[in-house]
N, C-alpha and C positions, 0 to 999 in steps of 0.2 A: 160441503154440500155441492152437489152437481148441478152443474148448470145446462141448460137445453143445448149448448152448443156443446157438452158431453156425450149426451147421447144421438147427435145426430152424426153420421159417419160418411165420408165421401162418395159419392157413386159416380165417379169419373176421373181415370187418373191418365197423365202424360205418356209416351214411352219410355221418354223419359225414367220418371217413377216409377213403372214398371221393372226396366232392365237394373236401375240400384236395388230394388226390391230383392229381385229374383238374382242377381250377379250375373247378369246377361250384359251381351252389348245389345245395341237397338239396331244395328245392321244383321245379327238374329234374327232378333221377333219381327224383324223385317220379313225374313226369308220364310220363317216359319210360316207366316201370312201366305207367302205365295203355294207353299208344301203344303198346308195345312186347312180346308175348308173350314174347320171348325174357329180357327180364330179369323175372324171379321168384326175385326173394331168401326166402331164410329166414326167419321170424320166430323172436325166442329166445322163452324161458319171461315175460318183459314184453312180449313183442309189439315188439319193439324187428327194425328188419330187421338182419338180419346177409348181409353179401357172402361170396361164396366168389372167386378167383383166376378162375376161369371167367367168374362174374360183370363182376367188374370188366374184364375182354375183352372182354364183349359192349356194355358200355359205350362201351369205349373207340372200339371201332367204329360205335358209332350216332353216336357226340361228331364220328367224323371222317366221318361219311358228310354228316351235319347242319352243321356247322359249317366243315368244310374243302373238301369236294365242293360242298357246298350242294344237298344233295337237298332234297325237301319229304318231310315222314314219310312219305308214302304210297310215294314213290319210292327210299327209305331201308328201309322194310317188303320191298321187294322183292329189294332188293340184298342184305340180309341172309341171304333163302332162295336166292337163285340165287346167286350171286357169292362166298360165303363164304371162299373159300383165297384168290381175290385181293384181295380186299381186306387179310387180314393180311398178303399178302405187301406192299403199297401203306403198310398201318402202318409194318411192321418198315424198308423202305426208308427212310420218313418219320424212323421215331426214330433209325434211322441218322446219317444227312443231319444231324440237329438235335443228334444230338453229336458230330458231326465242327465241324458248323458252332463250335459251341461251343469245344471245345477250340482250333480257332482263331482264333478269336476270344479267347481268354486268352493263346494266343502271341504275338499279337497286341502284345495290353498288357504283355508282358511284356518286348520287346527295346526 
């Protein structure tokens, strides 16, 4: 049985938690903050940033415009304001694909 502290889900996470998350370092999503107007974290009561769920989306997709597309920031900046719905739908396909891949790839190992 589930309990309330099942369904209730973090809305604030370290950079920390972030950069393990994503396989980033935090001198990164450092940078990216100053490249990037769309990510603008929180800061807490230490000046510590804190992520929201949104946040870390907007990451996610600069990780895959930069890193997987191989835009250059400038052409990464653009795709961001034009392009928005397709590119998550280009994620969600991507994460798709990479756990199907996955799963079989452990059927794999397993027969």
């Amino acid at each position: 049985m589930k309990t309330n502290a099942d369904y209730i889900s973090k809305q604030y996470y370290t950079i920390g938690e972030v950069a393990k998350e994503l396989d980033l370092t935090t001198s990164l999503i450092r940078f990216w903050e100053t490249e990037f107007k769309e990510v603008n974290p929180k800061k807490n009561r230490k000046g510590n940033r804190v992520y929201t769920p949104k946040d870390i989306e907007v990451i996610k997709k600069i990780h895959y415009l930069l890193k997987v597309k191989q835009y250059t920031i400038k052409g990464a900046r653009e795709q961001l304001q034009n392009a928005d719905e397709t590119i998550v739908a280009e994620l969600q396909t991507r994460d798709t694909l990479l756990k199907v891949r996955s799963f079989l790839l452990e059927l794999k190992d397993s027969l």
